[in-house]
C-alpha positions as CSV (number, residue, x, y, z in Angstrom):
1,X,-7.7,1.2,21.7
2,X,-7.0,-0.8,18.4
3,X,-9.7,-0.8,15.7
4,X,-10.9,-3.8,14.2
5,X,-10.5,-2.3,10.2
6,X,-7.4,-1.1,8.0
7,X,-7.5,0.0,4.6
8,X,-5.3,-1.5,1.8
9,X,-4.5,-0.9,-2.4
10,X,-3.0,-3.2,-4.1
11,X,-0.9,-0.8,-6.1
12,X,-1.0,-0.6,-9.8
13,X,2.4,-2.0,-10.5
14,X,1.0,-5.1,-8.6
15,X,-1.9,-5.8,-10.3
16,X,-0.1,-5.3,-13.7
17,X,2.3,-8.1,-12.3
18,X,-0.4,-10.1,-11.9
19,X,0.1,-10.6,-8.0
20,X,-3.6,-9.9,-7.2
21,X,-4.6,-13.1,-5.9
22,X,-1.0,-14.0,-4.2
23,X,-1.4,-10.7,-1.8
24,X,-5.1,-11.6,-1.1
25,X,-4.4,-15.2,-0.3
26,X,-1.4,-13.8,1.9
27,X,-4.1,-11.5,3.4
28,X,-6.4,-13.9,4.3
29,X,-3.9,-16.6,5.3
30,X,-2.4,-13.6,8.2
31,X,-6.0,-13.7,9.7
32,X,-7.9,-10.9,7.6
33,X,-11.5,-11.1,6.5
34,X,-12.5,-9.0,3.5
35,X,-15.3,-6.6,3.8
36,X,-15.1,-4.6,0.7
37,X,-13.5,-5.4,-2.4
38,X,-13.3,-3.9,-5.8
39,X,-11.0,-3.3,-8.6
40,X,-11.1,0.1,-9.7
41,X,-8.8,2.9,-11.4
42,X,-8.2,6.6,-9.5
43,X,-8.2,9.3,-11.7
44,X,-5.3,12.5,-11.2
45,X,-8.1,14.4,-9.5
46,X,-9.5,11.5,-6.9
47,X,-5.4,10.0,-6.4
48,X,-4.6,13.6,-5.7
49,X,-7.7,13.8,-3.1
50,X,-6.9,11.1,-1.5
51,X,-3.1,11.2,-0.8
52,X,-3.9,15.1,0.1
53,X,-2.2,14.8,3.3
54,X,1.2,14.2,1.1
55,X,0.2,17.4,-1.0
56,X,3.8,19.6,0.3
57,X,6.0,16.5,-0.1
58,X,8.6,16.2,-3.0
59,X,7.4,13.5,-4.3
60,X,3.6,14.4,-4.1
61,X,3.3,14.9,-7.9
62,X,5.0,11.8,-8.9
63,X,2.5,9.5,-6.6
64,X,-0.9,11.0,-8.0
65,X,0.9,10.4,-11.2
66,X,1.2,6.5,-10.2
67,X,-1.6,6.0,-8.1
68,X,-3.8,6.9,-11.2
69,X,-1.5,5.4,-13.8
70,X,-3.7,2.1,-13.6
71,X,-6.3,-0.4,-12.2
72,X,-6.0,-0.7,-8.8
73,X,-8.0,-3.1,-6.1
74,X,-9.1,-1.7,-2.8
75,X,-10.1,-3.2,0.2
76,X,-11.4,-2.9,3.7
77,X,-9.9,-5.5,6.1
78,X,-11.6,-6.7,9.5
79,X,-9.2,-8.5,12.5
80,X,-8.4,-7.4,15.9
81,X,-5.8,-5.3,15.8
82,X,-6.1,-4.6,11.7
83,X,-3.7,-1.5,11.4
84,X,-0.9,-2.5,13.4
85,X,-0.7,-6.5,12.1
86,X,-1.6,-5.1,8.7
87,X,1.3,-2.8,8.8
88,X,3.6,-6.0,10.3
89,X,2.2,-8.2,7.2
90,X,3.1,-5.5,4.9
91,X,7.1,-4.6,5.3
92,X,8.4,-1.5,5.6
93,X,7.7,0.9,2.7
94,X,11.4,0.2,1.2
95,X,10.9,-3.2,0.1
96,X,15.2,-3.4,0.6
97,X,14.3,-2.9,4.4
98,X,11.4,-4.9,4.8
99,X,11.4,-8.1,6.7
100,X,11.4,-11.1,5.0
101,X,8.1,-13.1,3.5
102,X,6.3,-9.6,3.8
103,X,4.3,-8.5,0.5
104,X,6.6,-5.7,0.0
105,X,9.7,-7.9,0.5
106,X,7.8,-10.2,-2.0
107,X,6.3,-8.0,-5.0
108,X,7.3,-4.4,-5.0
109,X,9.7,-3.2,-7.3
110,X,11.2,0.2,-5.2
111,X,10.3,2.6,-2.8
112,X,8.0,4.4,-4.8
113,X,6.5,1.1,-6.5
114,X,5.7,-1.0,-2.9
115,X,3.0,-3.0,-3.9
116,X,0.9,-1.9,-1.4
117,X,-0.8,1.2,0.7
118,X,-1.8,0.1,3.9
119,X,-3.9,2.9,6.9
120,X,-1.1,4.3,9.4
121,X,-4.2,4.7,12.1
122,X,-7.5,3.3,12.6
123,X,-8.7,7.0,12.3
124,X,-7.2,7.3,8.5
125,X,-8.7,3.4,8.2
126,X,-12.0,5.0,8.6
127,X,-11.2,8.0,6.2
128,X,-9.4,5.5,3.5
129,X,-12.7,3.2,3.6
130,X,-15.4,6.2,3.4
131,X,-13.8,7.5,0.5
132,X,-14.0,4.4,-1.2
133,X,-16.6,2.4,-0.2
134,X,-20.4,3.7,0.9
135,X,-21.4,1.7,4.0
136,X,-24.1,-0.4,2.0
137,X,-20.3,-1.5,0.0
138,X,-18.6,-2.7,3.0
139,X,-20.5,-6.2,5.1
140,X,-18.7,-6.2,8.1
């Protein structure tokens, strides 16, 4: 059964841009409701932590490196469905490939600089939210 949360980060190439407040108005305009917010900045160790799963992958070293490179905004996202229509509103992780009027299709820069992270699952949702946000933090 769907879960009614997803994770997102707006990436640190998109909050340099300044696009901030055009994601989160596209966010909230697709249906979402905020239930934790803040803008915050990973360091090597915590980026590394938390894209741990990627740890084996080429390009592993390169992402901690960007992830914690600057200021970045999480958030926790409530809607029916929030993974899979999150995912949708996003584009595919190319922004060449992805579909029109998404946010990667509309601010990322390349592959590697997307804009975005967005939960593949509403168990990593969970996981993504817990490890940055305590439950008095999120006010679903």
């Amino acid at each position: 059964m769907a879960g009614n949360i997803t994770f997102t980060m707006i990436k640190p190439d998109a909050v340099k841009a300044g696009h901030i407040g055009a994601i989160l108005a596209q966010i909230n305009k697709a249906g979402f409701r905020i239930v934790a917010m803040k803008l915050t900045k990973l360091s090597p160790e915590k980026a590394g932590e938390f894209y741990e799963v990627h740890k084996e992958r080429p390009f592993y070293g390169e992402l901690v490196e960007f992830m914690s490179s600057g200021p970045i905004v999480a958030a926790v996202l409530e809607k029916d469905n929030a993974v899979e229509d999150f995912r949708t509103l996003i584009g595919a992780t190319n922004p060449a490939e992805a579909a029109e009027g998404t946010i990667r299709a509309l601010y990322a820069t390349s592959i590697g600089e997307n804009a975005v992270h967005g939960a593949d699952s509403d168990e990593n949702a969970l996981r993504e939210a817990s490890f940055h946000f305590a439950a008095t933090e999120m006010f679903k």
